[in-house]
C-alpha positions as CSV (number, residue, x, y, z in Angstrom):
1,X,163.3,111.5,60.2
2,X,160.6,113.3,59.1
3,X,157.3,113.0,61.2
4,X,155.3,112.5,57.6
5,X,157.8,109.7,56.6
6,X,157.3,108.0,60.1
7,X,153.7,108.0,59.7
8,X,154.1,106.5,56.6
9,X,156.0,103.2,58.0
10,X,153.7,103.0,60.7
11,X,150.5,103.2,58.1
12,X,153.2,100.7,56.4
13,X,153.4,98.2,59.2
14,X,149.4,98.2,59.5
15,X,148.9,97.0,56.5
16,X,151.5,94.2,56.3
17,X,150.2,93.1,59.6
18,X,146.9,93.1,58.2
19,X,148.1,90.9,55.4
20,X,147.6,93.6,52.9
21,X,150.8,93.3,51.1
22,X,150.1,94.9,47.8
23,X,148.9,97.9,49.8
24,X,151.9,97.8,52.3
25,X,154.7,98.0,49.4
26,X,153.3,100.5,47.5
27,X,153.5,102.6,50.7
28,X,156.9,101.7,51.5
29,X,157.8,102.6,47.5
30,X,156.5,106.2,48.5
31,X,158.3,106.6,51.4
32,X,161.6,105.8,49.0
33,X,160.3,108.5,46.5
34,X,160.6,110.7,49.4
35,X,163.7,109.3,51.3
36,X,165.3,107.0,48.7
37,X,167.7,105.9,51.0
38,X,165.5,105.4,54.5
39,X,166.8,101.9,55.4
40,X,163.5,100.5,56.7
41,X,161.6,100.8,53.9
42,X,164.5,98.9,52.0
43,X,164.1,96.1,54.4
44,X,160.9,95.4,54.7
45,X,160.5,96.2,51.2
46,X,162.8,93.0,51.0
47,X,160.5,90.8,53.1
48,X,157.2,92.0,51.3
49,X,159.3,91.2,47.9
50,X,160.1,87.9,49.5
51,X,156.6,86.9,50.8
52,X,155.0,88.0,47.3
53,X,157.5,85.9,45.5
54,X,159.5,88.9,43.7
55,X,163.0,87.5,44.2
56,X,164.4,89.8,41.9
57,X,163.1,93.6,44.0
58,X,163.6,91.2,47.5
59,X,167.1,91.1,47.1
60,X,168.0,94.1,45.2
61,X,166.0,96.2,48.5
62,X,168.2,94.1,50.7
63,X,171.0,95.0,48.9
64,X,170.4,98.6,49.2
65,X,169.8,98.6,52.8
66,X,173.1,96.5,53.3
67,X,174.9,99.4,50.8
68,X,173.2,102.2,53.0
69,X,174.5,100.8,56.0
70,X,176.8,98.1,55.9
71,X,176.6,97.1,59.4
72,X,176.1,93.5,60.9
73,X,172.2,93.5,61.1
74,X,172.0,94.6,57.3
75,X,174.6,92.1,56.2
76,X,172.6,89.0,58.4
77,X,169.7,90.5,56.6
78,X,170.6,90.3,53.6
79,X,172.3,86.7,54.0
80,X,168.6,85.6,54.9
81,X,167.5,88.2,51.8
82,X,169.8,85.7,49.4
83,X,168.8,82.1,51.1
84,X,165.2,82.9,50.8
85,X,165.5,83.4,47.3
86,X,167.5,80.6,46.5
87,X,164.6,78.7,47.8
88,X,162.4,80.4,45.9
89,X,164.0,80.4,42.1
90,X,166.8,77.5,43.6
91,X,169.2,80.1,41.5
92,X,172.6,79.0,42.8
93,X,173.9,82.4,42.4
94,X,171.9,83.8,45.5
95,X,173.3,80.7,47.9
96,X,177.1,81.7,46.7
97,X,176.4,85.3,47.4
98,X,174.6,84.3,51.0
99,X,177.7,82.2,51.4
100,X,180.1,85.4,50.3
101,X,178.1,87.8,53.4
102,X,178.5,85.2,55.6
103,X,182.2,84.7,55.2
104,X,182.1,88.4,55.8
105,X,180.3,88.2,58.9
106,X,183.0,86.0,60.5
């Protein structure tokens, strides 16, 4: 990974944890124009989605990730990615697909 790309996440990271979420996606969204498929941008692209109540970019970033790398971690992530946003829209198409990773997880 690229040292400028790293620096990027960590400026990232600072501003989530200083509740500057706005701030903190759009730097995540130019890592991904740099590295469109750098796995921790996807994910906490999916949390910041989550937490600003964009269900829609939340799960398709967790999606991504999972696609990327389809390991264990990713899929539990995006299992959470899917529950979260059924309580946020109470769309039941986001429990069956949390239901559908899980099975897959087993």
């Amino acid at each position: 990974m690229s040292p400028e790309i790293l620096a990027l996440e960590k400026e990232a990271d600072q501003l989530k944890n200083d509740g500057k979420n706005d701030e903190a996606i759009a730097k995540l969204n130019e890592i991904l124009e740099r590295d469109e498929n750098f796995v921790r941008a996807h994910l906490a692209l999916a949390v910041l989605y989550h937490k600003t109540e964009v269900h829609d970019k939340s799960v398709a970033h967790a999606e991504t990730a999972y696609q990327l790398e389809p390991d264990d971690f990713n899929a539990a992530a995006l299992s959470v990615t899917y529950q979260r946003a059924f309580e946020g829209t109470r769309d039941p198409i986001y429990i069956q697909k949390a239901e559908s990773v899980n099975t897959n997880l087993r």
